[in-house]
VOGU-3710 file (C-alpha; in Angstrom, 3 decimals, decimal comma):
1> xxxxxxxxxx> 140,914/-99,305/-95,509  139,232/-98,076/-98,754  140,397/-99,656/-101,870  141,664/-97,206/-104,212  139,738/-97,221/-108,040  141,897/-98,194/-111,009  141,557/-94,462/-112,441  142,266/-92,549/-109,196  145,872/-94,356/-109,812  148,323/-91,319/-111,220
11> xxxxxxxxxx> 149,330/-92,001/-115,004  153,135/-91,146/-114,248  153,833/-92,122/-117,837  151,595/-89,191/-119,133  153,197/-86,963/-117,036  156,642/-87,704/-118,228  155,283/-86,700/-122,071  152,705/-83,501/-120,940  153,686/-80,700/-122,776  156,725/-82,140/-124,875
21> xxxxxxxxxx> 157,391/-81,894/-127,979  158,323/-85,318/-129,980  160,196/-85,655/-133,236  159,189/-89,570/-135,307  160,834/-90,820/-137,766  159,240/-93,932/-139,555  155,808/-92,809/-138,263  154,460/-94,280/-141,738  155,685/-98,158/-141,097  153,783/-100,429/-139,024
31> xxxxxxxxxx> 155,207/-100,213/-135,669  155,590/-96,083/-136,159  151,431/-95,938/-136,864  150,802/-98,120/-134,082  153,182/-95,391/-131,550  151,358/-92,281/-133,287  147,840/-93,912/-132,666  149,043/-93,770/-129,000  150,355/-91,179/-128,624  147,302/-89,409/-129,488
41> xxxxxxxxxx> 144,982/-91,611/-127,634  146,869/-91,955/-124,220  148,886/-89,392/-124,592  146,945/-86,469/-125,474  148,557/-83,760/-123,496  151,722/-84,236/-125,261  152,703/-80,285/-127,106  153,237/-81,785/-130,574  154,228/-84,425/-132,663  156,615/-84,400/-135,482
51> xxxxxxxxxx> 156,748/-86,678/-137,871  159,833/-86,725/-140,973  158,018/-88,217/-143,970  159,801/-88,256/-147,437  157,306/-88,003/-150,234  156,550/-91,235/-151,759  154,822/-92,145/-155,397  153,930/-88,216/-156,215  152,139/-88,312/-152,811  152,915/-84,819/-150,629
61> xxxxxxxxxx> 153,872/-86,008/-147,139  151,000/-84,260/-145,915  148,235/-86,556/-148,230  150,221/-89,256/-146,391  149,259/-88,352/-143,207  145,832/-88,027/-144,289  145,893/-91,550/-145,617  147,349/-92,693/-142,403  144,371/-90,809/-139,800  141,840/-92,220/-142,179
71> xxxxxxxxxx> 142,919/-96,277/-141,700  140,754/-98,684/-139,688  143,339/-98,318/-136,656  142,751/-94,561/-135,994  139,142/-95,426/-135,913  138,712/-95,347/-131,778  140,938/-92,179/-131,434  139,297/-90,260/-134,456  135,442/-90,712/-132,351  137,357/-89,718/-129,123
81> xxxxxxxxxx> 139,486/-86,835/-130,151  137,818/-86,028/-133,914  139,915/-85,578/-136,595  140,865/-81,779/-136,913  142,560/-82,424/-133,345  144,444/-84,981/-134,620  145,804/-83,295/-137,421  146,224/-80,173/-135,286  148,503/-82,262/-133,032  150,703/-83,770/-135,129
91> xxxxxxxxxx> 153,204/-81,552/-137,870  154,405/-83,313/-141,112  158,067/-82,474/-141,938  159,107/-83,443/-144,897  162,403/-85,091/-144,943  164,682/-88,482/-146,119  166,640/-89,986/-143,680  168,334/-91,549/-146,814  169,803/-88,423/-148,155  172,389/-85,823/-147,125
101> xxxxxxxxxx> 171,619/-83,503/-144,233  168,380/-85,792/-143,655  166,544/-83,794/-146,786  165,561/-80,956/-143,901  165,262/-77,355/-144,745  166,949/-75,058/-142,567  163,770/-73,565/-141,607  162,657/-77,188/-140,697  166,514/-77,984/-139,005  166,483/-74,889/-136,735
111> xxxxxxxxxx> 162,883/-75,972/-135,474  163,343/-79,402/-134,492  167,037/-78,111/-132,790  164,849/-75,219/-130,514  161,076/-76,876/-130,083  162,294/-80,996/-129,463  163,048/-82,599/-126,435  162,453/-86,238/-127,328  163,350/-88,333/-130,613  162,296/-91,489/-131,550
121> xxxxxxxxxx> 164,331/-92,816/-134,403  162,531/-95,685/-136,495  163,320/-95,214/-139,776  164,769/-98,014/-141,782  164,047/-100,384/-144,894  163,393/-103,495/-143,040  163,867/-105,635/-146,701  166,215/-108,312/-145,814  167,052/-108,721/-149,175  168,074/-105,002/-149,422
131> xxxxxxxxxx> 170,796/-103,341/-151,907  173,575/-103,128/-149,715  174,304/-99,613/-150,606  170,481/-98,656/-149,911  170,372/-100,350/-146,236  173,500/-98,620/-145,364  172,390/-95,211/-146,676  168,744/-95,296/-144,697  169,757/-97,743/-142,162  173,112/-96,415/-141,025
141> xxxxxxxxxx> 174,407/-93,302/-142,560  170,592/-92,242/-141,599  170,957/-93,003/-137,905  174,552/-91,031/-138,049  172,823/-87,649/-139,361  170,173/-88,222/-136,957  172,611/-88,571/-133,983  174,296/-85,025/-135,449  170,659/-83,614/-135,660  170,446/-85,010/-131,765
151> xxxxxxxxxx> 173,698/-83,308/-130,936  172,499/-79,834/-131,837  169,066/-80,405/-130,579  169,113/-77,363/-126,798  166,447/-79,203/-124,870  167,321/-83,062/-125,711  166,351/-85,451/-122,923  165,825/-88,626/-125,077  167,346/-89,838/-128,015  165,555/-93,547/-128,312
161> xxxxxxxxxx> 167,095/-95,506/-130,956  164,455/-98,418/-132,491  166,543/-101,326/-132,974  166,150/-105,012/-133,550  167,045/-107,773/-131,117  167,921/-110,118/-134,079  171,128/-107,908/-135,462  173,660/-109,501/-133,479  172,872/-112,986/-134,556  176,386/-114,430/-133,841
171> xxxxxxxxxx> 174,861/-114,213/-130,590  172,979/-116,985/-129,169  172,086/-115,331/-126,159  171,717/-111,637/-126,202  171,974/-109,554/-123,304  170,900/-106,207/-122,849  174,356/-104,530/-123,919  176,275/-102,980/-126,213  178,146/-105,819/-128,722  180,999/-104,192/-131,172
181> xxxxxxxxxx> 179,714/-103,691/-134,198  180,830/-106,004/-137,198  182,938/-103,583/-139,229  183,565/-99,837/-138,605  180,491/-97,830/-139,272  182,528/-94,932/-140,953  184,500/-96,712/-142,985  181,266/-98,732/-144,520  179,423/-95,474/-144,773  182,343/-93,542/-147,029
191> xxxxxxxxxx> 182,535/-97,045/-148,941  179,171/-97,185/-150,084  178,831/-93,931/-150,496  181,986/-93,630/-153,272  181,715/-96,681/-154,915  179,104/-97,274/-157,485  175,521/-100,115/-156,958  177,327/-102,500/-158,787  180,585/-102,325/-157,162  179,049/-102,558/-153,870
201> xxxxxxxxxx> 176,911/-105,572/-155,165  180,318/-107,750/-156,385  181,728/-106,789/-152,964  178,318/-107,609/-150,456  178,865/-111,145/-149,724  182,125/-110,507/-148,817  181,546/-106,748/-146,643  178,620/-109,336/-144,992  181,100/-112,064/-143,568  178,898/-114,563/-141,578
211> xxxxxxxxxx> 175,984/-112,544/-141,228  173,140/-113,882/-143,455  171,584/-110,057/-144,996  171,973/-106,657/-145,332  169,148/-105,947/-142,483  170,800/-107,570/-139,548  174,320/-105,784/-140,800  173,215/-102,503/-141,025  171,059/-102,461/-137,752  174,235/-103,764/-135,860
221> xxxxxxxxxx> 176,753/-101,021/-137,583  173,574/-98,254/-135,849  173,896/-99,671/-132,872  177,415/-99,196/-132,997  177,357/-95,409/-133,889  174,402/-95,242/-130,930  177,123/-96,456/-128,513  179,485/-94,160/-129,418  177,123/-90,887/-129,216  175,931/-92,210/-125,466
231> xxxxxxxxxx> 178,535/-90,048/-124,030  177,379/-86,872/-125,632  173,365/-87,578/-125,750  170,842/-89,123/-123,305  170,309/-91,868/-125,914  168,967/-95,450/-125,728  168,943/-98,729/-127,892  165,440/-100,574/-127,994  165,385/-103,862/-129,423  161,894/-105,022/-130,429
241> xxxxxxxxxx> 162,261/-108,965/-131,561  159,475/-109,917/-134,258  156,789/-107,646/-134,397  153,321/-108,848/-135,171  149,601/-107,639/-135,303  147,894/-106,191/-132,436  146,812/-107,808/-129,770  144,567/-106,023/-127,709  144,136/-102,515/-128,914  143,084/-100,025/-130,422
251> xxxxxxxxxx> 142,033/-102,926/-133,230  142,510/-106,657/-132,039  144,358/-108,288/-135,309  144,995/-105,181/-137,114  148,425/-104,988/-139,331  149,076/-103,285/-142,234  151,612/-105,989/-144,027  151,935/-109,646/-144,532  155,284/-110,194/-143,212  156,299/-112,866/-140,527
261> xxxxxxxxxx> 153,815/-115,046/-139,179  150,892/-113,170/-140,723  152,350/-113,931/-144,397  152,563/-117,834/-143,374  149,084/-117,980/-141,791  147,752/-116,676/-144,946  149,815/-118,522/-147,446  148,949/-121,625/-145,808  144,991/-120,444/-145,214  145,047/-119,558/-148,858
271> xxxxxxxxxx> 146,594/-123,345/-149,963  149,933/-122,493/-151,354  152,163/-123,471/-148,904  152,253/-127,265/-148,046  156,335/-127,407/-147,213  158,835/-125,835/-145,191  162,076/-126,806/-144,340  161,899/-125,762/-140,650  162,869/-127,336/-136,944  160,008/-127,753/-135,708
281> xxxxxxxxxx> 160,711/-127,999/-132,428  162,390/-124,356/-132,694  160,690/-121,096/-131,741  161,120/-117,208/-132,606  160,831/-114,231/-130,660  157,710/-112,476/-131,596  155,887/-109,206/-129,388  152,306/-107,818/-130,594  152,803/-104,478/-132,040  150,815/-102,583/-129,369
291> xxxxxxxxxx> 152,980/-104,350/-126,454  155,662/-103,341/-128,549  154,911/-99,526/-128,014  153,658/-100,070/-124,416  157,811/-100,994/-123,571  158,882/-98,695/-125,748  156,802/-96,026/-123,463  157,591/-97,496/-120,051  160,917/-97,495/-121,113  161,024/-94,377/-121,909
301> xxxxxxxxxx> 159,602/-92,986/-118,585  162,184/-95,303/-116,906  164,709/-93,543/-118,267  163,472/-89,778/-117,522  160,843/-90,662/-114,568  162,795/-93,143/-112,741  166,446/-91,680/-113,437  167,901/-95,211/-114,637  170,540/-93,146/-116,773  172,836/-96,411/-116,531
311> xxxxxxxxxx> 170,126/-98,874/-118,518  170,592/-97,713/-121,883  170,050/-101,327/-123,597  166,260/-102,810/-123,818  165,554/-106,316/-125,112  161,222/-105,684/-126,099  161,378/-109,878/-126,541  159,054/-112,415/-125,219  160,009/-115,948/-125,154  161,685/-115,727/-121,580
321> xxxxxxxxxx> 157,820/-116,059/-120,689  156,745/-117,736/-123,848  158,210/-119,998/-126,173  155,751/-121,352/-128,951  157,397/-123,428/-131,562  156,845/-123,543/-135,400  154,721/-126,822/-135,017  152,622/-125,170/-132,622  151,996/-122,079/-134,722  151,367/-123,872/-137,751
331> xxxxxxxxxx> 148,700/-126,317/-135,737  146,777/-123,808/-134,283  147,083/-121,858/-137,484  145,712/-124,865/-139,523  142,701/-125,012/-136,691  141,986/-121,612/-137,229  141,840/-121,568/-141,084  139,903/-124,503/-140,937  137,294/-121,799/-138,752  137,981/-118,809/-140,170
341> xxxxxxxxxx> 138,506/-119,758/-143,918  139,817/-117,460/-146,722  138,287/-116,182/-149,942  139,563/-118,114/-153,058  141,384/-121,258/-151,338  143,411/-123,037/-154,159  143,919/-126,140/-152,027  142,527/-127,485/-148,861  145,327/-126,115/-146,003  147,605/-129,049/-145,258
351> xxxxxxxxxx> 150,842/-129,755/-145,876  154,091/-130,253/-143,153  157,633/-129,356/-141,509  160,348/-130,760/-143,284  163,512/-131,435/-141,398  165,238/-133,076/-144,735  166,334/-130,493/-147,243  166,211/-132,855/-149,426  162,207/-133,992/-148,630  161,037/-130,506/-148,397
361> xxxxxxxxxx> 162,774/-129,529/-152,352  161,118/-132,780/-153,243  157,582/-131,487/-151,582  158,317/-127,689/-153,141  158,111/-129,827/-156,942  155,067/-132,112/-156,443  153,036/-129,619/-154,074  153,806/-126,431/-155,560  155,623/-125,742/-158,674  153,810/-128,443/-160,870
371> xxxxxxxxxx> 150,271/-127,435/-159,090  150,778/-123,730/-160,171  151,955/-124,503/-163,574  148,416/-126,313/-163,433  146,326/-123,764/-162,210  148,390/-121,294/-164,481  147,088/-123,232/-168,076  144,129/-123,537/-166,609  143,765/-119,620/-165,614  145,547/-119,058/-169,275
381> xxxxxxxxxx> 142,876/-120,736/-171,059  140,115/-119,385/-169,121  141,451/-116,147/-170,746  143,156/-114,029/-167,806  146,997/-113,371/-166,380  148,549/-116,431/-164,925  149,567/-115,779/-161,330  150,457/-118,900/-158,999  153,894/-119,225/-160,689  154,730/-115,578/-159,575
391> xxxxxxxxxx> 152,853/-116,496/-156,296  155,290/-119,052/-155,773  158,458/-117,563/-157,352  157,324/-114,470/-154,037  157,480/-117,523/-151,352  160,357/-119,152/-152,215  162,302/-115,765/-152,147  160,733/-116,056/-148,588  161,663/-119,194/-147,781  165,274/-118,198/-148,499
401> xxxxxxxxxx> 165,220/-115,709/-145,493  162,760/-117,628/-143,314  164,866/-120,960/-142,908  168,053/-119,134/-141,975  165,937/-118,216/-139,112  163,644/-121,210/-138,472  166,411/-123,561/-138,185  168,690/-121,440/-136,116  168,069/-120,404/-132,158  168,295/-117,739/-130,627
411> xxxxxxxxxx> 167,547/-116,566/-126,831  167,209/-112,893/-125,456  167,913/-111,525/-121,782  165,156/-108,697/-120,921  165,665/-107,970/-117,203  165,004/-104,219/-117,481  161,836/-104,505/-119,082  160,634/-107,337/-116,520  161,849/-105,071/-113,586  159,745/-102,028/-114,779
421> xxxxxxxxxx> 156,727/-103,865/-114,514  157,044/-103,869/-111,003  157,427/-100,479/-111,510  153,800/-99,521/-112,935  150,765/-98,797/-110,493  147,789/-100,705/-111,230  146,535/-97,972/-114,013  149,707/-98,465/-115,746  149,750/-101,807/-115,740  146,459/-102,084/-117,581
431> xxxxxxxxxx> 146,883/-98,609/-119,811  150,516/-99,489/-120,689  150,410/-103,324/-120,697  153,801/-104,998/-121,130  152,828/-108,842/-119,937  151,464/-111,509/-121,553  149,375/-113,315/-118,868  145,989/-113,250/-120,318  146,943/-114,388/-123,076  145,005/-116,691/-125,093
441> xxxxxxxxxx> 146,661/-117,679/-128,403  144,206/-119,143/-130,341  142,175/-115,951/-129,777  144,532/-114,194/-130,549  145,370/-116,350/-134,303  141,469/-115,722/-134,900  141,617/-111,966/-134,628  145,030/-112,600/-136,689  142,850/-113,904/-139,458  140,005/-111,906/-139,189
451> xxxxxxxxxx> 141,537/-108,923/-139,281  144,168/-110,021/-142,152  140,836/-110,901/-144,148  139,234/-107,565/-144,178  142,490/-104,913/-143,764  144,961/-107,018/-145,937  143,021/-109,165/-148,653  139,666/-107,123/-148,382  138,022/-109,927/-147,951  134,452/-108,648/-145,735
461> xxxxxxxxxx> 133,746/-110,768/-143,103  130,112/-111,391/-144,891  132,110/-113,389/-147,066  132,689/-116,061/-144,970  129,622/-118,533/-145,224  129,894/-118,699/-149,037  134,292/-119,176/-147,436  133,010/-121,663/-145,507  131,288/-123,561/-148,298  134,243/-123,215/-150,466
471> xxxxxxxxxx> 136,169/-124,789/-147,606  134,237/-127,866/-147,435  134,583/-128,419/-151,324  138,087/-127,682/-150,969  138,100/-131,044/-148,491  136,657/-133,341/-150,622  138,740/-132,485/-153,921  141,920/-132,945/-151,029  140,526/-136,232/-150,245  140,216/-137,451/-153,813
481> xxxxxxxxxx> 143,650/-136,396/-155,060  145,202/-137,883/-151,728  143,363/-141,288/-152,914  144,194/-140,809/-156,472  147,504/-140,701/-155,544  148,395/-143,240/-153,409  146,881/-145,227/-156,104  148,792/-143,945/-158,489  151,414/-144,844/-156,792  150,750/-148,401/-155,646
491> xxxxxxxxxx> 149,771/-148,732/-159,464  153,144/-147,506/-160,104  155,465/-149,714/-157,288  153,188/-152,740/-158,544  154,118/-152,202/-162,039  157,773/-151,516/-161,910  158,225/-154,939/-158,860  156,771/-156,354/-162,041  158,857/-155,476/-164,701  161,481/-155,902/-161,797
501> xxxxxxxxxx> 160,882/-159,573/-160,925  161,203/-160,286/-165,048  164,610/-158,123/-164,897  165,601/-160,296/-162,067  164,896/-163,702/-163,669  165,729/-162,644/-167,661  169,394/-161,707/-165,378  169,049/-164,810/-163,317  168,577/-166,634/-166,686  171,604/-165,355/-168,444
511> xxxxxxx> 174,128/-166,394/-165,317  172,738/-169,442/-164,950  173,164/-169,834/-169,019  176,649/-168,490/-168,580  177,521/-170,409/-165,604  176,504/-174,021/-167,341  178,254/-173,036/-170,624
//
């Protein structure tokens, strides 16, 4: 029998998107450039894309898009496809998910309602330390007026709703299901919407109840109004876990932000984290960006393709085949540094877990407030802006959303994802790649690093010998002020068990004295 080539496979998941037309909203954050770039590159036979972009910092939405083709991760689609095709298949309209009636134009409205058949809502400030009143009016009231945009839409066959799976966090297991949401969706909405900023400030801990920020409240209240439109639309809830740079393509490493792992592995590269208060024995969900779109694709065509209509809930997690714990991510990080070094390293990367509150406030004093007051006089005198303090003032914010998540755990059911790939022919598997068994992590931290280097602190990788150098200078001065230290303190213990012993016996003295007398 004659074994069949990889291409001569049928691309059923092209097939599904040939000659529709897609509507994108938060097509400028980093999961919605990653879905753009493939669209275009695997994709190409889709009618047209629409993307809603609000204008931002005097910038027409169209300059934005211009900005966006002409980043480092467009780079293998703009040789293949050149750049006037791009921009031919993709049309900017400009919109605000934020405000009333989206911010359309009726010209734009009655388009999207005749030409769309699929809509991929992404749009949302994913700041966990968010105005209340802002989250609710992008993250919620927005994905209301897009389900009523949805509703009038003639030709709708998907409305996919991009969740998270860490909204319902009262949840230590999540399934792949609809939970209540925690208040009435409504209700907050007309709240928020009456009241004024500082009203709704007074009132957030309380509209919160257990759940830690405004992110995880207002994704769960979306999912709620999602719920309630599945009777009326073909709509779906994706829940990508903790997205994170690319792994494989188009650009191994690439991101375009420093949250999540990304901002630890280069706060610790960089020497300015040496603490956190962390289990380390825990582990998060996290799912490369571009494995990340390949689910939310194959979902997609199991939904239309395969007819699933009853699996409208998708858990896009990982740790039911990986589980990699915050000691593990912070050793191989370390190793990695230690290869791949960053420009300007203010100490040599070190530092620890803490499972003491107490230890790690303690550690957050000695290893980083007092050094950046340091290096601040020190940068003062040398005659430029102090920085570290503000550094540090950035990371502790941080900290106060990281712990709540590092020391609590949480586990995700995704059976429908698993089940599709059984699904895929071997062309899919490869061109729409939703497993993780080749991977190699450490690789994976170096491209991390490397990328983070040049597309996040433009740092050129021809820096790295005189990195490298730096590095090794770096050690030494750690060495020293490790030694220094431990004998300041043995200097320290010896002197005060000395002037404790003569405590001791001038006390011993004077009850002995008073004793005889």
């Amino acid at each position: 029998m004659t074994e069949v080539k990889i291409e001569e496979w049928p691309d059923r998941i092209a097939e599904v998107f040939k000659g529709r037309e897609i509507l994108l909203t938060g097509g400028t954050g980093f999961l919605g450039k990653v879905i753009i770039e493939k669209f275009l590159r695997c994709l190409p036979e889709i009618e047209q894309i629409y993307l809603l972009v609000r204008p931002k910092k005097g910038k027409d939405p169209k300059h934005r898009l211009d900005d966006i083709f002409n980043s480092a991760l467009f780079e293998k689609v703009r040789t293949q496809r050149g750049i006037e095709a791009l921009k031919k298949s993709v049309t900017i309209i400009s919109g605000d998910v934020s405000l009333p009636g989206l911010g359309l134009s009726a010209e734009d409205r009655k388009l999207i309602c005749e030409k769309v058949s699929i809509v991929y809502h992404g749009a949302a400030t994913v700041r966990f330390d968010e105005l209340l009143k802002r989250a609710v009016l992008l993250n919620t009231r927005g994905t209301k007026q897009m389900l009523d945009l949805a509703k009038e839409i003639k030709n709708l066959v998907l409305f996919a709703h991009i969740s998270t799976a860490y909204c319902h966090l009262e949840e230590k297991l999540l399934g792949e299901k609809s939970y209540p949401p925690p208040s009435n969706p409504h209700k907050i909405i007309k709240c928020v919407e009456w009241m004024d900023d500082d009203v709704v400030e007074a009132m957030t801990d309380k509209i919160l109840g257990n759940l830690p920020n405004t992110y995880a409240f207002t994704k769960a209240l979306s999912e709620g109004l999602v719920e309630e439109a599945m009777p009326h639309i073909p709509a779906v809830i994706l829940r990508p876990s903790i997205v994170i740079p690319v792994w494989k393509e188009p650009v191994p490493g690439w991101t375009d932000n420093i949250n999540g792992p990304t901002g630890l592995l280069i706060g610790a590269g960089k020497g300015v984290i040496r603490t956190m208060y962390c289990n380390e024995n825990g582990y998060a969900d996290y799912l490369p960006v571009d494995i990340a779109v390949n689910a939310i694709l194959t979902a997609s065509w199991n939904f239309l393709y395969c007819k699933e209509h009853e699996k409208r809930v998708y858990n896009l997690t990982s740790s039911s085949d990986f589980k990699v714990t915050w000691a593990e991510i912070i050793e191989r990080g370390r190793r990695v540094t230690e290869k791949v070094p960053l420009n300007g390293v203010v100490w040599y990367p070190g530092g620890s877990m803490k499972k003491s509150r107490l230890m790690h406030n303690i550690c957050v004093l000695f290893f980083h407030m007092i050094p950046a007051y340091i290096i601040d006089a020190l940068i003062f005198l040398a005659g430029h802006k102090p920085i570290m303090c503000r550094v540090h003032r950035r990371i502790q914010k941080g900290f106060e959303v990281f712990e709540y998540y590092a020391n609590n755990q949480w586990d995700f059911v995704n059976t429908n994802i698993t089940q599709i790939r059984d699904k895929l022919n071997p062309r899919e598997k490869i061109m729409y790649q939703i497993h993780g068994d080749d991977l190699d992590l450490d690789a994976y931290f170096e491209a991390c690093i490397r990328s983070a280097r040049v597309f996040i602190l433009n740092e050129p990788l021809e820096t790295l010998p005189a990195a490298r150098r730096h590095m090794k200078v770096m050690y030494w001065v750690d060495v020293i002020t490790k030694i220094l230290f431990f004998v300041l303190i043995i200097y320290m213990f010896a002197c005060w068990s000395d002037s404790f012993r003569q405590l001791l016996a001038r006390g011993w003295e004077l009850v002995t004295r008073q004793l005889s007398s």
